[in-house]
Structure formats: structure tokens, C-alpha cells
C-alpha positions as CSV (number, residue, x, y, z in Angstrom):
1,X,-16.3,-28.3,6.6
2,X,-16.2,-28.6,2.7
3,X,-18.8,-25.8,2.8
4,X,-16.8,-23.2,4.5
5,X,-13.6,-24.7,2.2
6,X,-15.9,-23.8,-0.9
7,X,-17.3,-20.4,0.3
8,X,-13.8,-19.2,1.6
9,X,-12.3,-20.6,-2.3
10,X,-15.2,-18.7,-4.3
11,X,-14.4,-15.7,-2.0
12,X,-10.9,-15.7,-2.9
13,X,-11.3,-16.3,-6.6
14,X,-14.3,-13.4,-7.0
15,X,-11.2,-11.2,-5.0
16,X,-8.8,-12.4,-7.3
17,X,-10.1,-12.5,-10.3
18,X,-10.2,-8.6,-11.5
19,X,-6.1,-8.6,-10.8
20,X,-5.9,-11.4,-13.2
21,X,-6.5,-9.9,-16.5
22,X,-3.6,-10.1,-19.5
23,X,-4.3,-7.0,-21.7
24,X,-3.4,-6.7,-25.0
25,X,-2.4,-4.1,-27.6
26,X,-5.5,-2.0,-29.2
27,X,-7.6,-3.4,-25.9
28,X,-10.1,-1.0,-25.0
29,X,-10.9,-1.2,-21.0
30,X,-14.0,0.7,-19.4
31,X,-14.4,1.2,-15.9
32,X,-17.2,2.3,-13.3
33,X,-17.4,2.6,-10.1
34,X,-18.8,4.7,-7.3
35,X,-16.4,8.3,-6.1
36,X,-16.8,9.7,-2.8
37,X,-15.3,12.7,-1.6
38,X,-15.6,13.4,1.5
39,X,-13.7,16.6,3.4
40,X,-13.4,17.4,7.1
41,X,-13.4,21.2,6.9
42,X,-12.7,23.3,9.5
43,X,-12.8,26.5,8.7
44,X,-13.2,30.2,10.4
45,X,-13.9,33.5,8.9
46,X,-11.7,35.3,6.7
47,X,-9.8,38.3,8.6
48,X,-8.8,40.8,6.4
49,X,-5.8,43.7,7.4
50,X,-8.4,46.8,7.4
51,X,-11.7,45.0,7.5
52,X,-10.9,42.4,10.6
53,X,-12.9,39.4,10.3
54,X,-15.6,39.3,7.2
55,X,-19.0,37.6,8.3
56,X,-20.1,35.4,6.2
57,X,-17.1,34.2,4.3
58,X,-16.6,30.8,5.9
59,X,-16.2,28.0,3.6
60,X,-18.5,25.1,3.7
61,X,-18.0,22.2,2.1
62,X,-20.3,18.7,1.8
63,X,-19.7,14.9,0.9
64,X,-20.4,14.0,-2.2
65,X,-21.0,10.4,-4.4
66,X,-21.1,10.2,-7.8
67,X,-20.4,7.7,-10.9
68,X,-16.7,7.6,-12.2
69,X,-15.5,6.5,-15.0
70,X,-12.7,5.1,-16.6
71,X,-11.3,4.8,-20.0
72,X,-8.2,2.9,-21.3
73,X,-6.6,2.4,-24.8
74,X,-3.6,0.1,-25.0
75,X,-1.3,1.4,-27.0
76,X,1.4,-1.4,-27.1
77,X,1.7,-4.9,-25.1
């Protein structure tokens, strides 16, 4: 019992903790963290007045990760 009481606290305050930061004027605050985008295309030939439908000019698109970052400067309290 006082194991799964102290797991379940530390859980909460390692949750918590990032929300409870007091910044300051002149604080400079870096961030990092993972960006995914990922789209759900669904697309279909482009059909063109005189032309009709052009072959090959469906769009494709893939997921992507990268590294994002995050700069802050605090200007004023």
C-alpha cells in the first residue's frame, strides 16, 4: 500500500512539475521536443477543363518526425 501511495505521488509530482515554473523578466527558456506530422491524404488526379484528368499529378504526402525547438525571452514579469 505505501508503495503504490509513493509511485502514484512521484507520478503526479514528475506530471506536475513542468506547469510549476514562476518565470521572470530577462528569463531565457529553451525548449525541445519531438514534432510529428502526420496527414491522411486522399487525393485523385488533377482534371483539367481541356486536358481531362492529368496522370501523374496526384499528390503524395508522408509522416514525418523531427526535433523542434523552442525559444523564449521574457520581456516583462
Amino acid at each position: 500500500m505505501r508503495k503504490t501511495l509513493f509511485t502514484a505521488s512521484a507520478l503526479a509530482l514528475a506530471l506536475a512539475a513542468p506547469f510549476a515554473q514562476a518565470f521572470e523578466a530577462g528569463d531565457i527558456i529553451v525548449r525541445a521536443g519531438a514534432i510529428t506530422v502526420d496527414p491522411h491524404e486522399d487525393s485523385s488526379d488533377i482534371n483539367h477543363a481541356v486536358l481531362g484528368d492529368v496522370a501523374g499529378s496526384k499528390a503524395t504526402l508522408d509522416s514525418n518526425t523531427q526535433l523542434g525547438l523552442n525559444f523564449a525571452y521574457m520581456v516583462t514579469d
